[in-house]
C-alpha positions, 0 to 999 in steps of 0.5 A: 747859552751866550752871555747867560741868555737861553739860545737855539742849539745847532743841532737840529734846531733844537732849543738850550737848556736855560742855566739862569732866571734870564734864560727861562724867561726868554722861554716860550710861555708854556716851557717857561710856566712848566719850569717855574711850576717846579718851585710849587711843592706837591704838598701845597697842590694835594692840601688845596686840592688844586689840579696840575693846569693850576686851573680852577673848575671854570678854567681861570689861571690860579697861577700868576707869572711875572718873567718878561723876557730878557729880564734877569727877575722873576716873581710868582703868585700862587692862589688857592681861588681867584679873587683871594687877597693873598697867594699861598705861595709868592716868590720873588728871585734873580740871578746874580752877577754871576748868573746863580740864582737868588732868592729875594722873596718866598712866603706861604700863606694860609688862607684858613688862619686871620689875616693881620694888615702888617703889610698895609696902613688903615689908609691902604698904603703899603709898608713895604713888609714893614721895611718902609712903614708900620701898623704898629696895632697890626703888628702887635695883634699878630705879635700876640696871635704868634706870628713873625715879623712880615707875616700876615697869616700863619705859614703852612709849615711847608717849607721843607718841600719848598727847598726840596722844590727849589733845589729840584729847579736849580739842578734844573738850571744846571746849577749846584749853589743858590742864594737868599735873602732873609728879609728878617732875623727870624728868617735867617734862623730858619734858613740856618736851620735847614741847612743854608750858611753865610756869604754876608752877614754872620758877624751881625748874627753872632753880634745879635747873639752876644746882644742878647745874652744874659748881659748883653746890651741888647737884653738890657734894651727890653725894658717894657717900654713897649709890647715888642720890647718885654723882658724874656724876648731874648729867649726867643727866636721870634720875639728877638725878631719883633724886637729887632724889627722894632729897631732895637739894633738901632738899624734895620737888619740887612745885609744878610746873605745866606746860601745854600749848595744843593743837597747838604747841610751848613750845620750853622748855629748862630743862636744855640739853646734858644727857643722859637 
């Protein structure tokens, strides 16, 4: 490998392994698609019944692969049928400048559960998750169903295997570290959870927790002015990141990030006693 990018080995013609998202992607398709299919738990493949081609009965491709060669980006959609709105996996994830491995995006989504058009207006222009533009009533019918920030489904409460998965494709890559991003409070509470700690960001999460202690400035905030400030929210993890998302900080949450080195545990606990 030369400057991060996958090359010809001498011996024999045969091909490097690829140590970055760059180098898989200047992969053939097919040694490519099996590397990235490594992200997919084997979970997600026996609950949805779905064959190891990620082919359904007529022979359509449920997997979608967005990694042109010579990029540094890849993005992957992973549906239990063709013509479904939503994927149950989807993956966004780059290398850094270092040529580690980020993660920008991961979701999974049930398709069994109702779907609540947070990501989109009643005009069908997106919100960007939310990042961008709000369906304000949207968001308040997922709030009340029990969703988080960004969802549109209930998860499939798979993510364990899902790191499992992501941490068998990373040694793949040679590599002992990778990095991600929560889009969302509550994202970074699930990531310190299993086991992820920070490279950016823990003073905002420990200012976030002095914020919503019993005299914090940001427990003074929920007021009842509306339904993502109602008093009792900061006894909750969730409920904390509806109040955040509703720009309780008084600006967006960003400039988080988290890592993770393979096979260990940070023990990190930004927010110690407090409910999902």
């Amino acid at each position: 490998m030369q400057n991060g990018k996958w090359s010809a080995s001498s011996e024999g013609g045969k091909l490097a392994i690829p140590h970055t998202i760059r180098s898989v992607n200047d992969l053939p398709p097919d040694k490519k698609r099996a590397l990235y299919t490594r992200l997919i738990p084997e979970e997600i493949l026996e609950r949805f019944h779905l064959k190891p081609t990620l082919t359904d009965e007529q022979g359509c491709d449920l997997l979608l692969l967005h990694c042109p060669p010579g990029d540094p980006f890849a993005e992957m959609e992973l549906f239990h049928q063709i013509g479904f709105k939503d994927p149950i996996l989807y993956g966004q994830m780059i290398d850094t400048i270092n040529g580690l491995t980020h993660i920008l995006l991961y979701m999974l989504n049930d398709p069994t559960s109702p779907r609540f058009n947070t990501d989109c207006l009643p005009d069908g222009t997106s919100t960007r998750f939310g990042t961008q533009c709000r369906n304000i009533k949207a968001e308040i019918a997922a709030m009340q169903f029990g969703l988080s920030p960004g969802q549109v489904r209930r998860g499939l409460r798979l993510l364990e295997p899902a790191i499992q998965a992501f941490e068998r494709f990373v040694e793949a890559l040679g590599q002992d570290i990778y990095f991600a991003e929560p889009l969302y409070y509550h994202n970074a509470i699930i990531f310190e959870q299993y086991g992820f700690a920070y490279a950016k960001g823990q003073a905002l999460m420990k200012r976030i927790q002095d914020g919503f202690s019993a005299e914090g400035d940001l427990t003074a905030l929920l007021d009842g002015t509306n339904p993502f400030r109602m008093a009792g929210a900061a006894n909750s993890i969730r409920l904390r990141s509806w109040a955040i998302h509703d720009n309780l900080l008084g600006e967006p949450f960003m400039g988080v990030t988290m890592y993770k080195m393979v096979g260990s545990t940070a023990n990190m606990d930004t927010c110690p006693g407090c409910a999902w």
